[in-house]
ZADO-402584 format. One record per atom (N, C-alpha, C): residue in three letters; chain; atom name; x, y, z. Coordinates in Angstrom, 1 decimal. Atoms other than C-alpha are relative to their C-alpha. Example, Ala and Ser with C-alpha at 12.3 -4.5 7.8 and 13.67 -1.06 7.14 Angstrom:
! ZADO-402584
(r "ALA","A","N",(0.9,-1.2,0.0))
(r "ALA","A","CA",(12.3,-4.5,7.8))
(r "ALA","A","C",(0.9,1.2,0.0))
(r "SER","A","N",(-0.9,-1.1,0.0))
(r "SER","A","CA",(13.7,-1.1,7.1))
(r "SER","A","C",(-0.8,1.1,0.8))
This chain:
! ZADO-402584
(r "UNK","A","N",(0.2,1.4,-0.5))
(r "UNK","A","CA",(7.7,9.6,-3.5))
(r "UNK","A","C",(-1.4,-0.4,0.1))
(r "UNK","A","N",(1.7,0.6,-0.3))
(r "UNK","A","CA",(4.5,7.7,-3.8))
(r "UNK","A","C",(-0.6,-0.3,1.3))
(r "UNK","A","N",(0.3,0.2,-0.9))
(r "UNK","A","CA",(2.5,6.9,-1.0))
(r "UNK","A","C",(0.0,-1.6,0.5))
(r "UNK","A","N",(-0.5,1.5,-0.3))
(r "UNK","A","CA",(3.3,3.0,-1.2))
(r "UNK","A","C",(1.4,-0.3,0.4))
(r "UNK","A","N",(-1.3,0.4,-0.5))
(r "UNK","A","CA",(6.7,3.4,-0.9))
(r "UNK","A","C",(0.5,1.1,1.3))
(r "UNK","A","N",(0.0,-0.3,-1.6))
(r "UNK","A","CA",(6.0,6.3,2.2))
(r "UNK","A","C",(-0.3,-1.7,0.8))
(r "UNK","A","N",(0.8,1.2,-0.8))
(r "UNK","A","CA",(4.1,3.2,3.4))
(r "UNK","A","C",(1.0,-0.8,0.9))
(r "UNK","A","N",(-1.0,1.0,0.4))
(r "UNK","A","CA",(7.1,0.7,2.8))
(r "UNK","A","C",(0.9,1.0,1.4))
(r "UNK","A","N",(-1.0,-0.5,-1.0))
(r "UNK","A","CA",(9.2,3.0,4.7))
(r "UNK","A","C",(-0.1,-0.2,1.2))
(r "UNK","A","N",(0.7,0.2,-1.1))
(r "UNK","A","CA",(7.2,3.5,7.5))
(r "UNK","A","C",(0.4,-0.9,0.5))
(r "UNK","A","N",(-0.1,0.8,-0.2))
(r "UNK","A","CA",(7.4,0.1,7.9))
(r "UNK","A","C",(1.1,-1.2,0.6))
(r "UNK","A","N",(-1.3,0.3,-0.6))
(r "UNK","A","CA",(10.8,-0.2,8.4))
(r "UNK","A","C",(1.2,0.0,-0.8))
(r "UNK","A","N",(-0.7,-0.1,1.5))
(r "UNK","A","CA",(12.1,-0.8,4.7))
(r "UNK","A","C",(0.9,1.3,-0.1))
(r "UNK","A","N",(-0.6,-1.1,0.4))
(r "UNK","A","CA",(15.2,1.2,4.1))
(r "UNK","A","C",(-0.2,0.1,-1.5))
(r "UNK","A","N",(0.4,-0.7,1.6))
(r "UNK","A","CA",(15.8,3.3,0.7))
(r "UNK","A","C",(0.2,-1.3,-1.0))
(r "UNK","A","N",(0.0,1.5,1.3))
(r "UNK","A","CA",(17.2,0.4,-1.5))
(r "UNK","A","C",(-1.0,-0.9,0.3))
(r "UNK","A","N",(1.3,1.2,0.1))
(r "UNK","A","CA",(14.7,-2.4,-0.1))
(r "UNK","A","C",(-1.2,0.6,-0.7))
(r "UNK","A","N",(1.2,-0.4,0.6))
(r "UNK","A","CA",(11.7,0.2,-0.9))
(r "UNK","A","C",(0.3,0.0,-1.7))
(r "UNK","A","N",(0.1,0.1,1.6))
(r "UNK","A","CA",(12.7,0.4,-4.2))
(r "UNK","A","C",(0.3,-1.4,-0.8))
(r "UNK","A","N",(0.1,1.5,0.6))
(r "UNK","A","CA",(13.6,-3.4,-4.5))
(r "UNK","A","C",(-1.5,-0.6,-0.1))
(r "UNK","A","N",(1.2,0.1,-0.5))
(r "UNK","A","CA",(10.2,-3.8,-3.2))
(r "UNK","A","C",(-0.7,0.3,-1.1))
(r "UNK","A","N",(1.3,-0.7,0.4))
(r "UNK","A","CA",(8.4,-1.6,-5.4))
(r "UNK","A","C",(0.5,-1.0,-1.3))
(r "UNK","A","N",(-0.4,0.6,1.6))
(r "UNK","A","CA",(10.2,-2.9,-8.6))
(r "UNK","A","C",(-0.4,-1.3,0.0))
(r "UNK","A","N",(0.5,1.5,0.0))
(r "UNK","A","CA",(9.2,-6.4,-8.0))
(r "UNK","A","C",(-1.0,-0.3,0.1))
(r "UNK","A","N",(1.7,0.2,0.1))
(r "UNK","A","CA",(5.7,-5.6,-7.3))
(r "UNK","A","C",(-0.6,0.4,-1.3))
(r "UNK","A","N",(0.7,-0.6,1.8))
(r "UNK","A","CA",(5.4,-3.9,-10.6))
(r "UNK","A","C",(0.1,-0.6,-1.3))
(r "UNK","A","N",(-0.7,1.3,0.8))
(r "UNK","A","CA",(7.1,-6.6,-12.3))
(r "UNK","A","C",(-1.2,-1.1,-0.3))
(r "UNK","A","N",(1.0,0.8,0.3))
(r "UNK","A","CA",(4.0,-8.6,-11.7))
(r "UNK","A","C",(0.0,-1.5,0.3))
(r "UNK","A","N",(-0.2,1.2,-0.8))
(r "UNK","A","CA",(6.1,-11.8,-10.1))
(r "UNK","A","C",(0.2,0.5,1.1))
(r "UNK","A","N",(-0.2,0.0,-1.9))
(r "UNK","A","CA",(5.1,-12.2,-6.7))
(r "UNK","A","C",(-0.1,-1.4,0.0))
(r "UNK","A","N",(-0.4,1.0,-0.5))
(r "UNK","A","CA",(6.0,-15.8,-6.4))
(r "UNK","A","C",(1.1,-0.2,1.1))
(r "UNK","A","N",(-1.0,-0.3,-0.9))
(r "UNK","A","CA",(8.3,-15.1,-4.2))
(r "UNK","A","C",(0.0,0.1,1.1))
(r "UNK","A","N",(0.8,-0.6,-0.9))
(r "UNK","A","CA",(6.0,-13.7,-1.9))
(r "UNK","A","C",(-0.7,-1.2,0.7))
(r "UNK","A","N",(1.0,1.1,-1.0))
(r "UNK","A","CA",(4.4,-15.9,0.8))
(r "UNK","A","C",(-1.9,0.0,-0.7))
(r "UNK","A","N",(1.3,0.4,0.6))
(r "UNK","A","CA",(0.7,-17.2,-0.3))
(r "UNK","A","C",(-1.1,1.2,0.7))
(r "UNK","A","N",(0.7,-1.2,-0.3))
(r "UNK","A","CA",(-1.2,-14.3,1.5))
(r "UNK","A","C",(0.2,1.3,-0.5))
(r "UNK","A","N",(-0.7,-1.2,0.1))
(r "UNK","A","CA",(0.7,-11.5,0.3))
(r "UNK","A","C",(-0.3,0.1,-2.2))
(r "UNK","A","N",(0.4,0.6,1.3))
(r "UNK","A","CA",(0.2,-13.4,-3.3))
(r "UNK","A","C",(-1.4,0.6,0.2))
(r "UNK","A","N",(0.9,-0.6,0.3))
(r "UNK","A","CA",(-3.2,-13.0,-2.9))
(r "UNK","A","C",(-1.1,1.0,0.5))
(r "UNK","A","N",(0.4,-1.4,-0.1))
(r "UNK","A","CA",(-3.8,-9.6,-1.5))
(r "UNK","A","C",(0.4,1.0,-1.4))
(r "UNK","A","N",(-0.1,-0.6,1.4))
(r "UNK","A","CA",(-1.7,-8.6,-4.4))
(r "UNK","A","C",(-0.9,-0.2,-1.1))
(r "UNK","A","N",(1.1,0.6,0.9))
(r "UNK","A","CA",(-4.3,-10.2,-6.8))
(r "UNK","A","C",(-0.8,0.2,0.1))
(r "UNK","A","N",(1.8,-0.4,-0.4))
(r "UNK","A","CA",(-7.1,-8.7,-5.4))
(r "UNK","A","C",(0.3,1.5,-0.3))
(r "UNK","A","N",(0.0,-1.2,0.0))
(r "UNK","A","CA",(-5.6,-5.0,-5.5))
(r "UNK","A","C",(0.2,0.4,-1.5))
(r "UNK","A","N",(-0.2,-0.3,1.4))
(r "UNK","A","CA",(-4.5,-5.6,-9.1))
(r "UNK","A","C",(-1.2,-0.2,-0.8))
(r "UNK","A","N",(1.7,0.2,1.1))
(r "UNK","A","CA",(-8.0,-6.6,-10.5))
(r "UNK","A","C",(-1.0,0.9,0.3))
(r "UNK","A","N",(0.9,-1.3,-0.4))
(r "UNK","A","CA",(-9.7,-4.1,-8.5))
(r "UNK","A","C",(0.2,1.1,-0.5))
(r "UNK","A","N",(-0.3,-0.7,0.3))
(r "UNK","A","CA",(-7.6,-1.7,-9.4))
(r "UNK","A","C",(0.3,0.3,-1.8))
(r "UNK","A","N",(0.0,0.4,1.2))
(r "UNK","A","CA",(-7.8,-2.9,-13.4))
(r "UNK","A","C",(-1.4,-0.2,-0.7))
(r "UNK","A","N",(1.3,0.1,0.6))
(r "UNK","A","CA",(-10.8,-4.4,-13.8))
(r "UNK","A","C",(-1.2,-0.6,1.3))
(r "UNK","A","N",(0.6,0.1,-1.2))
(r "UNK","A","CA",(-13.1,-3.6,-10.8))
(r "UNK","A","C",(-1.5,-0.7,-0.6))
(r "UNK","A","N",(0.8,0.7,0.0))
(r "UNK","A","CA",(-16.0,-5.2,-12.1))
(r "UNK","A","C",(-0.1,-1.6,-0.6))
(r "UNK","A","N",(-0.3,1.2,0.2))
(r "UNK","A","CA",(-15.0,-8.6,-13.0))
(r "UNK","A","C",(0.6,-0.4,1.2))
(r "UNK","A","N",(-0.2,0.8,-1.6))
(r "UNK","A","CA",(-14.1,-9.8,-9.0))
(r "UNK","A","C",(-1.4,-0.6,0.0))
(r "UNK","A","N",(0.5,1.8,0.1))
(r "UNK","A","CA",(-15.8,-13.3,-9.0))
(r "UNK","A","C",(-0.7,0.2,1.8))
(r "UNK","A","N",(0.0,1.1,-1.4))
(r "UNK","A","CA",(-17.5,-14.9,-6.1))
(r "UNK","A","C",(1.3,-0.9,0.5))
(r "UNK","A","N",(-0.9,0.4,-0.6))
(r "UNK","A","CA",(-14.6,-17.0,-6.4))
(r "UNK","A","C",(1.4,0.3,0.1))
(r "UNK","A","N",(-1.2,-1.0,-0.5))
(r "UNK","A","CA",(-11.9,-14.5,-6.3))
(r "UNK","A","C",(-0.4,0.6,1.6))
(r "UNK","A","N",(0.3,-0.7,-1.1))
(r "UNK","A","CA",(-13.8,-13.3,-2.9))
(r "UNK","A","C",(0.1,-1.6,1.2))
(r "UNK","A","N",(0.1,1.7,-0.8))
(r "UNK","A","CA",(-14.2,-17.3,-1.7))
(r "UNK","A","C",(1.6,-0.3,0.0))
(r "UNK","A","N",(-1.3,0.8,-0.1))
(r "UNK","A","CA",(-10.4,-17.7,-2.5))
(r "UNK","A","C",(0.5,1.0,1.1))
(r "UNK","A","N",(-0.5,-1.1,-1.0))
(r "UNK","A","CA",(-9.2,-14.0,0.0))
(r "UNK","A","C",(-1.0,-0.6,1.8))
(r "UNK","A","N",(0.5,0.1,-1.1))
(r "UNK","A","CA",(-11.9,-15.6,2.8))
(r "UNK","A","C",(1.0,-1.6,0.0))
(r "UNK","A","N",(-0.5,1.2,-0.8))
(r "UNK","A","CA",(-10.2,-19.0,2.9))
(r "UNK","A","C",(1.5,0.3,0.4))
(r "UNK","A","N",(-1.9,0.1,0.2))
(r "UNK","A","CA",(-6.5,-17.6,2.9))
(r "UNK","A","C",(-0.1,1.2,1.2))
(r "UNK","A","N",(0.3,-1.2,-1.1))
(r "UNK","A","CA",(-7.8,-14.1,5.5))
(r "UNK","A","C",(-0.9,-0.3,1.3))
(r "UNK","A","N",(1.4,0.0,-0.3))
(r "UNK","A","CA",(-11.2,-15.0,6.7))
(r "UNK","A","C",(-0.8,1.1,0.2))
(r "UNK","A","N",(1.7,-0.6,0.4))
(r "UNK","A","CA",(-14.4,-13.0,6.1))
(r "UNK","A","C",(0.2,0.9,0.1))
(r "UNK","A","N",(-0.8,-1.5,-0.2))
(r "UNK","A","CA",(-13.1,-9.9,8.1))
(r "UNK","A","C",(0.7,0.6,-0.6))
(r "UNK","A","N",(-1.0,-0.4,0.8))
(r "UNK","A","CA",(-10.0,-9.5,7.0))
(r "UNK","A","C",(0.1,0.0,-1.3))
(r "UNK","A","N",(0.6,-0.2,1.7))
(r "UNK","A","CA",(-11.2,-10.0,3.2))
(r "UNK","A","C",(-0.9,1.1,-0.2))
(r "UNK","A","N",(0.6,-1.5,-0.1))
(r "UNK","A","CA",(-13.5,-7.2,3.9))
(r "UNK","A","C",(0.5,0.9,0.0))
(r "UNK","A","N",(-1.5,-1.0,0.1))
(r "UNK","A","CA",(-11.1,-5.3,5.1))
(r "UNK","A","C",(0.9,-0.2,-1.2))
(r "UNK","A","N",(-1.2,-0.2,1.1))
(r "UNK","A","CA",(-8.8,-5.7,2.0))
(r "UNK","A","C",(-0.6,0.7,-1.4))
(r "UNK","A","N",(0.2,-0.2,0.6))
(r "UNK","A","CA",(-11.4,-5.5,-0.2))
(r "UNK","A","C",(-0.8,1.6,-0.2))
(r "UNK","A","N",(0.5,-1.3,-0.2))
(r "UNK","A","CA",(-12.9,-2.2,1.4))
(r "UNK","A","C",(1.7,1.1,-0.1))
(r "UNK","A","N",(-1.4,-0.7,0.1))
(r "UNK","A","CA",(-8.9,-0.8,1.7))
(r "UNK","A","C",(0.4,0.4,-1.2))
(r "UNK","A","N",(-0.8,0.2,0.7))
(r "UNK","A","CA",(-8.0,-1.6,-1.4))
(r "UNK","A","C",(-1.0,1.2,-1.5))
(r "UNK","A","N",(0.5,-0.9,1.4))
(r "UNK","A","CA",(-11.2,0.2,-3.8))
(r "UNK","A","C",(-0.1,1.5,0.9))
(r "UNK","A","N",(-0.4,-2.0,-0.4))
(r "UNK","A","CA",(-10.8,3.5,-1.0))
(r "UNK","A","C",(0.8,0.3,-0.7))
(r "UNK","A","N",(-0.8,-0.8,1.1))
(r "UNK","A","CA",(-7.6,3.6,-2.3))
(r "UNK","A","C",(0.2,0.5,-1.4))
(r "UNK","A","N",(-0.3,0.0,1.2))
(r "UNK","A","CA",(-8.2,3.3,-5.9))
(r "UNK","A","C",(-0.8,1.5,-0.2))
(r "UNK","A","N",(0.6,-1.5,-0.1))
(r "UNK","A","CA",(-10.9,6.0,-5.1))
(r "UNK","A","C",(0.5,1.2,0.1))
(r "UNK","A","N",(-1.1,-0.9,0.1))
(r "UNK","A","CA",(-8.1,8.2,-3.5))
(r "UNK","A","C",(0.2,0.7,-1.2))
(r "UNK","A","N",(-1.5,-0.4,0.7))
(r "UNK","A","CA",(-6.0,7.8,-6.6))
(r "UNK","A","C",(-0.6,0.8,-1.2))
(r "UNK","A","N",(0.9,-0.5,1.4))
(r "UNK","A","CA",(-8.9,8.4,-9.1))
(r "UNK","A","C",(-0.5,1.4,0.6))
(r "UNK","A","N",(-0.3,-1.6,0.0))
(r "UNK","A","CA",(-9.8,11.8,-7.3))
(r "UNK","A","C",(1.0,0.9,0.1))
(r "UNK","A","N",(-1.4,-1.0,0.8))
(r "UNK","A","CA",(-6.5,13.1,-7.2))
(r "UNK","A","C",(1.0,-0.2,-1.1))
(r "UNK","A","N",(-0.4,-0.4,1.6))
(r "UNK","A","CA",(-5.6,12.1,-10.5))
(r "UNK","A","C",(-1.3,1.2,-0.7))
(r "UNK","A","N",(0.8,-1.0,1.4))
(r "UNK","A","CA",(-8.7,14.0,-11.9))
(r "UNK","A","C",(0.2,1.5,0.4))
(r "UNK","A","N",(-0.3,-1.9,0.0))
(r "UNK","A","CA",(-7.6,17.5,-9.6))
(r "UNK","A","C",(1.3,0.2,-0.6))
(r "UNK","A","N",(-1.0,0.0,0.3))
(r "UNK","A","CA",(-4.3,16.3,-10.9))
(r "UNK","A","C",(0.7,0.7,1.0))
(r "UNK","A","N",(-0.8,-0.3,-1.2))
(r "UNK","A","CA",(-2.8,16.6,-7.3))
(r "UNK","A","C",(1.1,-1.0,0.0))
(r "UNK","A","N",(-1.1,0.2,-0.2))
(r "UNK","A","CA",(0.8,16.1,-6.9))
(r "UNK","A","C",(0.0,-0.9,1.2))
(r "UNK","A","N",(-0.1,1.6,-0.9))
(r "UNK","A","CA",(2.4,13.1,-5.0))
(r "UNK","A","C",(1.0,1.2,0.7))
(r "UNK","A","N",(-1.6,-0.7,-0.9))
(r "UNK","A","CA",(4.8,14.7,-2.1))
(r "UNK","A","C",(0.9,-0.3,-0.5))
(r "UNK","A","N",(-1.6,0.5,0.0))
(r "UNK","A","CA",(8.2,14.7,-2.3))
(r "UNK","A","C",(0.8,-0.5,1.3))
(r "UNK","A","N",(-0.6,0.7,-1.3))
(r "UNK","A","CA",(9.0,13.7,1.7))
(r "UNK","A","C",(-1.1,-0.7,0.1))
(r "UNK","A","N",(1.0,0.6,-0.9))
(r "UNK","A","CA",(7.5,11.3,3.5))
(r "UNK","A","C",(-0.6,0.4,0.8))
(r "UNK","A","N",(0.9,-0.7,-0.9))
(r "UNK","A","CA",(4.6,12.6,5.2))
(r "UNK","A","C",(-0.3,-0.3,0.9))
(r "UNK","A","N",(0.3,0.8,-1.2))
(r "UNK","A","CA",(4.4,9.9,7.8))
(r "UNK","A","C",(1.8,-0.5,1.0))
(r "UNK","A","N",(-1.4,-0.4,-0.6))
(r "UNK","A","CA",(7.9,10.5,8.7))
(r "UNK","A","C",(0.1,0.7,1.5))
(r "UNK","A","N",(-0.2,-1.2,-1.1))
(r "UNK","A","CA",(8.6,11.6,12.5))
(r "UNK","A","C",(0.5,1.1,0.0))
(r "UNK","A","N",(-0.9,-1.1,0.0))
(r "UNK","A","CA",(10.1,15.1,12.8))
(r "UNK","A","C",(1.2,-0.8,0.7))
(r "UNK","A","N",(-1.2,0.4,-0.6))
(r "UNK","A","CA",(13.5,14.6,13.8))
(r "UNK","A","C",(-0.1,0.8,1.5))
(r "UNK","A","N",(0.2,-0.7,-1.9))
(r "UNK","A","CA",(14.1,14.9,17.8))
(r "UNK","A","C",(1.3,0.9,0.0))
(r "UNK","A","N",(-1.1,-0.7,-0.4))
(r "UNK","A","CA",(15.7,18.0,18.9))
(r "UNK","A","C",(1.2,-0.2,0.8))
(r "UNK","A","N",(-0.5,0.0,-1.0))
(r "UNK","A","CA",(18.6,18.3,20.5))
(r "UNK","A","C",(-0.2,0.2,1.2))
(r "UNK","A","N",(0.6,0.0,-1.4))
(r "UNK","A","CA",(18.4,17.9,24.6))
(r "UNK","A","C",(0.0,1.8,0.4))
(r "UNK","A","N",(0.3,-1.5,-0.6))
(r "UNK","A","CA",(19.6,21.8,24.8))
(r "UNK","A","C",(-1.1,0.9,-0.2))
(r "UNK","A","N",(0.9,-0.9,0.8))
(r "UNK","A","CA",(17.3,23.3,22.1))
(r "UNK","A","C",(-1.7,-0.4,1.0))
(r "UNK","A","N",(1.3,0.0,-0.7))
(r "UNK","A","CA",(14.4,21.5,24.4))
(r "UNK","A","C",(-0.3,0.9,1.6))
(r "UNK","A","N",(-0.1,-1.0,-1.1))
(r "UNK","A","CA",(15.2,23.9,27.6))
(r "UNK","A","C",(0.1,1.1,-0.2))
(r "UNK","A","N",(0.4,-1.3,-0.6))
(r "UNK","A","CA",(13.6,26.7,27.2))
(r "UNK","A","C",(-0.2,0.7,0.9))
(r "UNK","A","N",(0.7,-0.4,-1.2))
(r "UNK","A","CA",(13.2,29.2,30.0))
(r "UNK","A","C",(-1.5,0.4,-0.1))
């Protein structure tokens, strides 16, 4: 499981949504998507593509639609991640297979009375 679609879960997304989710973001139409969500996507795909071509006014269009902060924040979130993905692609580190942000499951009430 990738760590976008741990994310997705997290979040609330059961199994079928995460994967409707993921398939339609990879699709590359996000019209569908509300106007902020549009262009966060468009900021993570050009960074993540072609990080040195982000414009002044690719950064002028995330401050009118976020403001200043929160464009900061997206645009500092978004090249961590890519950084992530580019050092554990080069150790060639494996993606989990559970969700790692998953709570343990709660024990039973007996198994918690220990003497």
């Amino acid at each position: 499981m990738g760590h976008s679609e741990m994310l997705l879960a997290v979040a609330g997304l059961k199994p079928d949504e995460v994967k409707a989710r993921t398939k339609k973001l990879a699709g590359g139409d996000w019209s569908d998507f509300p106007k902020a969500e549009r262009a966060a996507f468009g900021l993570a795909y050009k960074l993540s593509r072609e990080p040195g071509k982000l414009t002044d006014q690719d950064r002028a269009g995330l401050v009118a639609v976020f403001g200043e902060n929160r464009a900061v924040d997206l645009i500092w979130y978004t090249a961590w991640c890519n950084y992530m993905t580019r050092v554990a692609d080069a150790f060639q580190l494996p993606l989990e297979r559970d969700n790692v942000f998953t709570p343990p499951p709660k024990k039973p009430a007996d198994e918690k009375k220990q003497p």
